[in-house]
C-alpha positions in Angstrom: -6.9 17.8 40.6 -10.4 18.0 38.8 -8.3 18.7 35.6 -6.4 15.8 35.9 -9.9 13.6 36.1 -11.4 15.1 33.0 -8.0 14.8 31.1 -7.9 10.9 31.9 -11.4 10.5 31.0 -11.0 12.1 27.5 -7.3 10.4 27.1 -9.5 6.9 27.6 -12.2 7.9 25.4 -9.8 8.7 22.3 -7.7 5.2 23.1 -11.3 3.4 23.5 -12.4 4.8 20.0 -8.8 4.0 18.1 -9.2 0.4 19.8 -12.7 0.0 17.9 -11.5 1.5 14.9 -8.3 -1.0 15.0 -10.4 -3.7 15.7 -12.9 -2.8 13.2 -10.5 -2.5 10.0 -8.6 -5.9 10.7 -11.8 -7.5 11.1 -13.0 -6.5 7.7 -9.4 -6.3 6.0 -9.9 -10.1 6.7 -13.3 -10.6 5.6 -11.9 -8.5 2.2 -8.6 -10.5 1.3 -10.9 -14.3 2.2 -13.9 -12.8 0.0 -11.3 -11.5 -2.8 -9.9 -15.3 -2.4 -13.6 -17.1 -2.7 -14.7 -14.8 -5.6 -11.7 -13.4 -7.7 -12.5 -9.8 -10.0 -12.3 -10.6 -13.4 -8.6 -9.2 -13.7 -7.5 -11.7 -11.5 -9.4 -14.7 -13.5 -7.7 -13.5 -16.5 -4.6 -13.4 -14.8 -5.0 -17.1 -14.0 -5.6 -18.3 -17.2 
């Protein structure tokens, strides 16, 4: 039964971390593709033209 405790613990721990890391790369995937938006590279100014 005390394996079964640890085992959920550690099974939460890994979902809590993948959760952050999810969180985290949409967040900044956002923040990239609205920045790349604002302030295009100079390939994509030339592109425009």
């Amino acid at each position: 039964m005390i394996s079964a405790v640890v085992w959920h613990w550690w099974l939460g721990a890994g979902l809590l971390i993948a959760g952050i890391g999810a969180v985290l790369s949409l967040v900044l995937g956002y923040i990239k593709q609205v920045t790349a938006l604002k302030y295009p590279s100079r390939q994509q100014r030339q592109a425009q033209k």
